[in-house]
Every structure is written in structure tokens, then in C-alpha cells.
BALOZA-564371 format. One record per residue: residue number from 1; x, y, z of N, C-alpha, C in turn. Coordinates in nm, 4 decimals. Example, Ala and Ser with C-alpha at 12.3 -4.5 7.8 and 13.67 -1.06 7.14 Angstrom:
2
     n        n_u        n_v        n_w       ca_u       ca_v       ca_w        c_u        c_v        c_w
     1     1.3190    -0.5690     0.7800     1.2300    -0.4500     0.7800     1.3200    -0.3300     0.7800
     2     1.2850    -0.2250     0.7080     1.3670    -0.1060     0.7140     1.2900     0.0030     0.7870
***
This chain:
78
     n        n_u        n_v        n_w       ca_u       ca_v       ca_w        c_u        c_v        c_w
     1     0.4916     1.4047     0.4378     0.4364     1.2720     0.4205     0.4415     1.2362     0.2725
     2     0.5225     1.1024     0.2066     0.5386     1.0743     0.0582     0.4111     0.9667     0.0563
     3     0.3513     0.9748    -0.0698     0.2262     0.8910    -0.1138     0.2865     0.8808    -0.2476
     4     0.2227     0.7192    -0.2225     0.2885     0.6331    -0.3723     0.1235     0.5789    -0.4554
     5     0.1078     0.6325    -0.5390     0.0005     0.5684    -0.6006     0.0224     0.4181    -0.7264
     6    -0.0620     0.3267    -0.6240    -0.0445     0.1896    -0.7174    -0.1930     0.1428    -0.7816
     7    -0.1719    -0.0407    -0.8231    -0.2627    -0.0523    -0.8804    -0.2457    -0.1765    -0.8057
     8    -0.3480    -0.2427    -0.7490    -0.3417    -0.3960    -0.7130    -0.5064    -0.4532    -0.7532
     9    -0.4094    -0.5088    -0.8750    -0.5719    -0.5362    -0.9578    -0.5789    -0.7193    -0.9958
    10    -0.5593    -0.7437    -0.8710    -0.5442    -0.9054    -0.9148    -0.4975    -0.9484    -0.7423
    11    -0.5597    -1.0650    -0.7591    -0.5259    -1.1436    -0.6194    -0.3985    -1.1709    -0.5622
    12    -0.2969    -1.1817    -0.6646    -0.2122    -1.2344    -0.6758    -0.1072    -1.1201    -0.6025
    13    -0.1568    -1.0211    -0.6842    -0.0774    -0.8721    -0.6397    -0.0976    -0.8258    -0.5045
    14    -0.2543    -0.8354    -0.4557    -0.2681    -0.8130    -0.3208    -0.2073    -0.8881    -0.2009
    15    -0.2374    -0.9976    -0.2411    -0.1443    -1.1244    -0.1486     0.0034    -1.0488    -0.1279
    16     0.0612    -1.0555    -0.1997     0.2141    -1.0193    -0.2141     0.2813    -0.8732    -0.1624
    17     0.1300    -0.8136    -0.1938     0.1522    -0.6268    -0.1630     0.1235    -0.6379    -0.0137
    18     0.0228    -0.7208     0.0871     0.0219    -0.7537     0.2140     0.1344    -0.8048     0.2657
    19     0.2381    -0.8900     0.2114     0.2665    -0.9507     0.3030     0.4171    -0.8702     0.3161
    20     0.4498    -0.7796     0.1623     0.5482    -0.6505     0.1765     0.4921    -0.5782     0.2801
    21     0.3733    -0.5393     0.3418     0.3851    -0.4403     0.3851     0.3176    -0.4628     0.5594
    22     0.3941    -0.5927     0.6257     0.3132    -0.6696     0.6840     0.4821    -0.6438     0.7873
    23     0.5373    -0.6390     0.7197     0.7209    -0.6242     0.7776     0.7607    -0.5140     0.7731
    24     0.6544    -0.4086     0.7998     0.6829    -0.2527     0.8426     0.6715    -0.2078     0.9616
    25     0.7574    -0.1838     1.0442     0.6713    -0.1333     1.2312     0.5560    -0.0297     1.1870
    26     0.5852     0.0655     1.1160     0.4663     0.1723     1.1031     0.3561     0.1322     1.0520
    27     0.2820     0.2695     1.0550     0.1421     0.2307     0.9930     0.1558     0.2533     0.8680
    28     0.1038     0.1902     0.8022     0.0578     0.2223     0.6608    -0.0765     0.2403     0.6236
    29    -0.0993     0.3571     0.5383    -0.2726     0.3460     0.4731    -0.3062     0.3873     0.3212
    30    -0.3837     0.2876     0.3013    -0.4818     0.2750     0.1372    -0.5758     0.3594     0.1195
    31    -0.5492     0.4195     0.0219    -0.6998     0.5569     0.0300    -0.7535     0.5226    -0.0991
    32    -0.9037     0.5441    -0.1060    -0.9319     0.4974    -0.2309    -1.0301     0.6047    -0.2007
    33    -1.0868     0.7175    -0.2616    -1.1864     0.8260    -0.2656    -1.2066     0.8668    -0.1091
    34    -1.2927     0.8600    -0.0464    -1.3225     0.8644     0.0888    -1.2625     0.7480     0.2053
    35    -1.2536     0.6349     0.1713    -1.2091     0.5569     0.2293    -1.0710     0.5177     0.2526
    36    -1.0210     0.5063     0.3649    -0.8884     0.4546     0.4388    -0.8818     0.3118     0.5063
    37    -0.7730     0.2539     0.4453    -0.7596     0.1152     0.4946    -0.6296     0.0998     0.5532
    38    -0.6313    -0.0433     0.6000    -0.5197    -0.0324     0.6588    -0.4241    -0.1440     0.5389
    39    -0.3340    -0.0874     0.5265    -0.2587    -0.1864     0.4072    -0.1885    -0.2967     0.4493
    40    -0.1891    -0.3482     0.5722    -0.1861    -0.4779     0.6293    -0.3255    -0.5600     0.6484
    41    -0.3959    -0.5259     0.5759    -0.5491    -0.6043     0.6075    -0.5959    -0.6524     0.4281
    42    -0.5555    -0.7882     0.4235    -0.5900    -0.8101     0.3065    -0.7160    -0.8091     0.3007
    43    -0.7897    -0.8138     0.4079    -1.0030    -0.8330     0.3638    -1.0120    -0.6775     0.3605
    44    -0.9296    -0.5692     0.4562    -0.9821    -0.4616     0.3844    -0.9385    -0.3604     0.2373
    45    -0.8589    -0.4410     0.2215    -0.7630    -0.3966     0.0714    -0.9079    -0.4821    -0.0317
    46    -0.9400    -0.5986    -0.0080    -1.0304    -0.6604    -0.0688    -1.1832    -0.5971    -0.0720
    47    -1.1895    -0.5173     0.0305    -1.3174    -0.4110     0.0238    -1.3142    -0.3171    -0.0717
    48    -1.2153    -0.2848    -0.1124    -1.2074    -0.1439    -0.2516    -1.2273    -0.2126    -0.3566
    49    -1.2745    -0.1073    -0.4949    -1.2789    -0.1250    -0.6058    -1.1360    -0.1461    -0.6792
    50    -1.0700    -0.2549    -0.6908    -0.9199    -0.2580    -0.6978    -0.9308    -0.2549    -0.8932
    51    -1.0015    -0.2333    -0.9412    -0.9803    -0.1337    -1.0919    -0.9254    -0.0145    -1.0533
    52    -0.9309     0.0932    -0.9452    -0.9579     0.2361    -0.9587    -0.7415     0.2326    -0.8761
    53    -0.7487     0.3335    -0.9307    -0.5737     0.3395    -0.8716    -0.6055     0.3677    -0.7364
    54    -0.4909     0.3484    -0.6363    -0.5259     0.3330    -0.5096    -0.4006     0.4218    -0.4319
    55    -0.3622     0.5110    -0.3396    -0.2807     0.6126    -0.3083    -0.2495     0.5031    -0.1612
    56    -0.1100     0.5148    -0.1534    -0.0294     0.4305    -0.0338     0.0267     0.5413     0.0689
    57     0.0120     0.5639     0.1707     0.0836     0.7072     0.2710     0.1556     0.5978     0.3875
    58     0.2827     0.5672     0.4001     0.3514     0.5196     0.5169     0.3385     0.6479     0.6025
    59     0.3497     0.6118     0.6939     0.3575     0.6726     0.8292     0.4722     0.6644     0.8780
    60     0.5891     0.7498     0.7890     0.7093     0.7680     0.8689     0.7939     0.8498     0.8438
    61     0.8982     0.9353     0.9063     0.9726     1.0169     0.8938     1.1341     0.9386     0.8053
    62     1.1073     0.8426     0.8608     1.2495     0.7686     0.8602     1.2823     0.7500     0.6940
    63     1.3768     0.8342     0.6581     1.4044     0.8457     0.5125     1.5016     0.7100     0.4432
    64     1.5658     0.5932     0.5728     1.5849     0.4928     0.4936     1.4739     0.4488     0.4944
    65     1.4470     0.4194     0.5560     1.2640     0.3246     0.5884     1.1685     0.3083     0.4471
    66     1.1465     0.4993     0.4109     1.0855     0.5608     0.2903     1.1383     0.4803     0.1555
    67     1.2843     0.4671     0.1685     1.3607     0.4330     0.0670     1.3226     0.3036     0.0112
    68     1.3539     0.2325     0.1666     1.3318     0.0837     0.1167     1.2097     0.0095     0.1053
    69     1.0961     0.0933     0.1442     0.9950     0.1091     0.1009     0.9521     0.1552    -0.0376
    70     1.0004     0.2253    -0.0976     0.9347     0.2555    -0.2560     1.0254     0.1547    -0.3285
    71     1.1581     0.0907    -0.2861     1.1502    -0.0418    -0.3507     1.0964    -0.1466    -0.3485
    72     1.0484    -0.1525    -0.2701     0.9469    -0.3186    -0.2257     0.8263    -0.2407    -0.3006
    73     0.7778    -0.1471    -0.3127     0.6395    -0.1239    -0.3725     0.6498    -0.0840    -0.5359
    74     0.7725    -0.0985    -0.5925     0.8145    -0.0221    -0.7314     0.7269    -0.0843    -0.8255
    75     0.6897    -0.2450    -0.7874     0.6280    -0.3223    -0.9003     0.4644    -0.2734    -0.9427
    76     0.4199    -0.2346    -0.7997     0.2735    -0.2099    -0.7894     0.2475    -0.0671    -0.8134
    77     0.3767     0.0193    -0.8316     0.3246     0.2028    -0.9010     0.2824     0.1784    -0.9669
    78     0.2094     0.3019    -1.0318     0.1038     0.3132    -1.1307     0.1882     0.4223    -1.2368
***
């Protein structure tokens, strides 16, 4: 399982980081200390402390998938 750690520290970024990751069949999830979100849920991406860096885990084997996934997310690494 690859985890990408970002930063979505502005409205602007979250909007945009939802709607990348809104055109994935899999699941995706936001971990922020104890808590797991779902990274298609902008009110629960909006529940975290979005100062603190935030860890991204797709849910998939599929190594183009992975690929074209850490390009759509390259802007928001940390």
C-alpha cells in the first residue's frame, strides 16, 4: 500500500484535491493522527486540522492507477 503525504491548507486546495480524487473508482483515505476520512468528502477533509500534514493511502493494487495518481496529487506533496 503507497501513502503520499500532503498539505491542503487553504480552501482553494481542498476544493480541487476533492474533485481530483472524486474520478477514482477506489477508495481513497485521509489520516490525520487517529482519524480517517474519506478523501472524496470535502466536509470531512474540512473536519481536520488542515495546518498539520495529512497522509493520502489509495486503495489499489493497480500500478497505472498509482501512477496517475501521484500525478494529479504532485502539487499537494509535502
Amino acid at each position: 500500500m503507497k501513502e503520499f503525504n500532503v498539505y491542503l491548507n487553504s480552501i482553494d486546495k481542498v476544493k480541487n484535491f476533492v474533485e481530483k480524487m472524486s474520478k477514482y473508482p477506489f477508495d481513497i483515505d485521509i489520516v490525520s493522527g487517529r482519524y480517517v476520512i474519506d478523501a472524496k468528502s470535502i466536509m470531512g477533509i474540512f473536519s481536520l486540522n488542515l495546518e498539520n500534514q495529512l497522509t493520502v493511502i489509495p486503495h489499489t493494487e493497480d500500478e497505472e492507477a498509482l501512477s496517475k495518481f501521484s500525478d494529479d496529487i504532485k502539487e499537494y506533496i509535502a
